[in-house]
N, C-alpha and C positions, 0 to 999 in steps of 0.2 A: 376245696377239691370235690369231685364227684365223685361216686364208687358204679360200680356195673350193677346192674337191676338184682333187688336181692331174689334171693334163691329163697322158698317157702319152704318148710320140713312137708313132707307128706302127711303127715301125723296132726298136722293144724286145721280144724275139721274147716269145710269149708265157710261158713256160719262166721269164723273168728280168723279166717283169713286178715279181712280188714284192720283187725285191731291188731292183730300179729304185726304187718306191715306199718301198721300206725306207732307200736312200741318200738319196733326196729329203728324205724326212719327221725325218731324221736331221741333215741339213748346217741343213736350215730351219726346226729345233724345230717344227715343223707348224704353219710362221706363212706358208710361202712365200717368205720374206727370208732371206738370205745374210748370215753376217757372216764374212766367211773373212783369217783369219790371215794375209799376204803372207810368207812369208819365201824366195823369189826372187831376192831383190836380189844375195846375193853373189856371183851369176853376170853380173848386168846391171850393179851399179853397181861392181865388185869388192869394195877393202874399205873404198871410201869413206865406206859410210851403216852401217860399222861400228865405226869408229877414228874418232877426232877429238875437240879440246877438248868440243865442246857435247855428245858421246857419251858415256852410262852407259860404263864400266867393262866390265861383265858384256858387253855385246854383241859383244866381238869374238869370245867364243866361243860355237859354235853352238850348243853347247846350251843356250843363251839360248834361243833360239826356241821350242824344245821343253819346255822348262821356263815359261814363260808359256802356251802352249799348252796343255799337261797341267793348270794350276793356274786357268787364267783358263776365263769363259765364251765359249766360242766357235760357230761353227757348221761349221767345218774350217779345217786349216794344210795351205797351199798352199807347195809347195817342192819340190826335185829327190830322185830316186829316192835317188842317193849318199847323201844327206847322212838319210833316212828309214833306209837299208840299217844305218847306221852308230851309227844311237839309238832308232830305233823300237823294240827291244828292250825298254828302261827305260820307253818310255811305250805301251804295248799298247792305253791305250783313245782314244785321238785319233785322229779323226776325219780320212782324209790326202786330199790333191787331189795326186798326183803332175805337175809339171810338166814336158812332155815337150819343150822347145824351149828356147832359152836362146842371148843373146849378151850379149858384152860392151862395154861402151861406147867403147872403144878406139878402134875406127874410125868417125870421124864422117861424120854426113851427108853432108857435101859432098865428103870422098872417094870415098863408094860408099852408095851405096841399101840400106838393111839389110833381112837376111836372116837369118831364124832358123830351123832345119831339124829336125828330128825325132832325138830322140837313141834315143828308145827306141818298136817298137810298141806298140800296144796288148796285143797277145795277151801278150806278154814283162812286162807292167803286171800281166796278170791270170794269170800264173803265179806272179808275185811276191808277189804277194798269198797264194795259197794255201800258199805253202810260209811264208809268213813268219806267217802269221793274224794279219795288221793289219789293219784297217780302211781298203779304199781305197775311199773314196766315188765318184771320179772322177778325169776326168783332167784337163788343163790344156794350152793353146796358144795362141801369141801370134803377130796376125797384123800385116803392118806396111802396110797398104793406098797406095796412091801409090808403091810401093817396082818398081821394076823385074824385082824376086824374085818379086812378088805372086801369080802364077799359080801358081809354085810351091809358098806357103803355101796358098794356097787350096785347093789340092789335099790337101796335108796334112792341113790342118784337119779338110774334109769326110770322110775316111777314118776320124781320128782321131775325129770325133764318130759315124760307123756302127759303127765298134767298138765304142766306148765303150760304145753303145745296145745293141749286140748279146749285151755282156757285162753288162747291168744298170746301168752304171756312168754318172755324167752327165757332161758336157759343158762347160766352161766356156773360153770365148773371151776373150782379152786383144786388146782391137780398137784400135789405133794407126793413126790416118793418118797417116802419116813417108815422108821421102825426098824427094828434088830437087823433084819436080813437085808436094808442098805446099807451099801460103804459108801458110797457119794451121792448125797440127793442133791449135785446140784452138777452131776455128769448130765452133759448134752445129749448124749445117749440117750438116757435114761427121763429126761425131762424129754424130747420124743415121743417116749413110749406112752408118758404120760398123758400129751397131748392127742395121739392118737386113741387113749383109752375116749378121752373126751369124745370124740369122732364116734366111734362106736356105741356111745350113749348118745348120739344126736344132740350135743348141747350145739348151743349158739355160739356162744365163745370158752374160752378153757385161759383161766388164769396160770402160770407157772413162774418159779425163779429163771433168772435167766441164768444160766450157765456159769461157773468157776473155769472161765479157755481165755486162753491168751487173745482172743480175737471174741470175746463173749455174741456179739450181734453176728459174724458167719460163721460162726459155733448154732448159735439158734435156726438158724436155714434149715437141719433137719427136721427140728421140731413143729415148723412154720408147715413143712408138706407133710407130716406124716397128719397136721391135724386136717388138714382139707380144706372142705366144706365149712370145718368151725374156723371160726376165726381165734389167733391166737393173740392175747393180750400178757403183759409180763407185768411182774409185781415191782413197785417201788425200791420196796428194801428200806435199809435205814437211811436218817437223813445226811443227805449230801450238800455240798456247795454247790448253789443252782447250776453255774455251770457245768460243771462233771455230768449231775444231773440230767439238765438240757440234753448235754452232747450222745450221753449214752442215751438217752429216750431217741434223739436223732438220728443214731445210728440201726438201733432196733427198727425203728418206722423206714428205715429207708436201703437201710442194706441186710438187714434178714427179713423184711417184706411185714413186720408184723401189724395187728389192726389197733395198736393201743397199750394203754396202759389200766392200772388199778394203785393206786396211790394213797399212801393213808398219813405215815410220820413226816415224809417230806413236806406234807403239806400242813396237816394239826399241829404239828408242837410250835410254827410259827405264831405268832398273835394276827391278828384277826386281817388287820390290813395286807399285812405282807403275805399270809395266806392265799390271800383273795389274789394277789398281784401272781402271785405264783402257779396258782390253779389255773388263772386266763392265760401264762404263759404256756402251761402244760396243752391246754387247749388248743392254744393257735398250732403248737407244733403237730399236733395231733389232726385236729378235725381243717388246718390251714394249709398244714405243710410248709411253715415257713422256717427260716433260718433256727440255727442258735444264735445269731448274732439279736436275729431281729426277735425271739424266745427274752433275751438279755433284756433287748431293750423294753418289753412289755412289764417284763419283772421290776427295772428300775422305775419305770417311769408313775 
């Protein structure tokens, strides 16, 4: 499928225009959709959503990630600088979303309001880049709104997406309503707002849960316009039976309008092959627009 001519931030000087358009047209096969690789979690979930009975083998090591990543269809693998510095080597031509904030699940909600703070700047992203000649598409930042820290991300974020722009590179927002003063972070409402917070920080795209609504995908339809401009992508979740899977990503792309996904358990705790098989399916529905049936049959075959 094609997408309408992108739209440039003003904020992208004009110098790195190019390369802005060149990361875009790169992460979203020149469809405008997102299909990015999550691999995050070992920082968020430790090494929960990597060890366990109903876990592939292959996943507890990382280069699990990278190794589906490198072989599957993707539109970029989103993950932390370390774990890029430490095998990006071996996979030269993947596409990276550096993520730059990261906590662990440790301390729960109801002990303290979570806060996730900046590990690395931007400028230090885009040195890294030049001395390593990897492909960093973008960056990555996860805000946790209703958090009593939130001014603080806030501020972060918006920093982190002027860099970003300044350097060519895009933007993508991980938008969470969490902490004490939510009662449902996963009201459509209120993932909306979030989506819209993203907007008003100029990111590119704004990651969120898709809704707890009897209708989850035209439950999302708010959340789709209040973000604009940014393109809104929804999270995985835990793992599903591909079809569920499929059918809910096919209804998100096609009946609340949204540009993509961000996918991480559904896809890792797989072993290697059936990953791979899984990720080109997620892809075709994504950057193809084709069936669940025909999603089905890329999976099985």
């Amino acid at each position: 499928m094609q997408s309408s001519p992108v739209i440039i931030p003003l904020d992208v000087p004009k110098d790195k225009r190019k390369k802005y358009l060149h990361n875009y047209e790169l992460v979203t096969h020149r469809t405008g959709r997102l299909m990015l690789l999550a691999g995050d979690q070992k920082v968020e979930h430790l090494n929960d959503d990597f060890y366990g009975e109903s876990i592939a083998s292959d996943d507890n090591n990382p280069e699990h990630l990278f190794r589906i990543a490198n072989k599957a269809r993707i539109g970029a693998f989103a993950t932390q600088l370390g774990l890029i510095a430490r095998y990006g080597m071996d996979y030269p031509k993947i596409p990276y979303i550096v993520k730059l904030n990261a906590k662990t699940n440790l301390v729960k909600t109801m002990q303290k309001d979570p806060q996730s703070s900046l590990w690395y700047k931007v400028e230090e992203i885009e040195r890294f880049q030049k001395n390593s000649d990897l492909h960093i598409a973008g960056v990555g930042y996860t805000i946790y709104l209703g958090s009593e820290y939130e001014s603080d991300m806030l501020h972060q974020a918006a920093c982190l997406t002027y860099w970003a722009h300044q350097y060519g590179m895009l933007s993508i927002i991980w938008g969470y309503a969490r902490g004490r003063a939510v009662k449902n972070e996963k009201d459509a409402h209120l993932i909306a707002g979030a989506a819209g917070v993203a907007a008003c920080l100029g990111a590119d795209f704004v990651k969120v849960n898709h809704p707890h609504a009897e209708n989850s995908a035209t439950a999302l339809k708010e959340a789709v316009a209040a973000a604009g401009r940014t393109k809104l992508i929804c999270a995985g979740g835990k793992e599903e039976n591909a079809q569920t899977f499929f059918q809910t990503l096919h209804d998100q792309l096609h009946i609340a309008n949204t540009s993509g996904s961000a996918t991480g358990r559904n896809i890792h705790q797989r072993p290697l092959d059936e990953a791979i098989r899984f990720t080109n399916a997620i892809a075709s529905l994504t950057f193809d627009a084709v069936s669940v049936t025909e999603a089905m049959r890329i999976y099985h075959e």
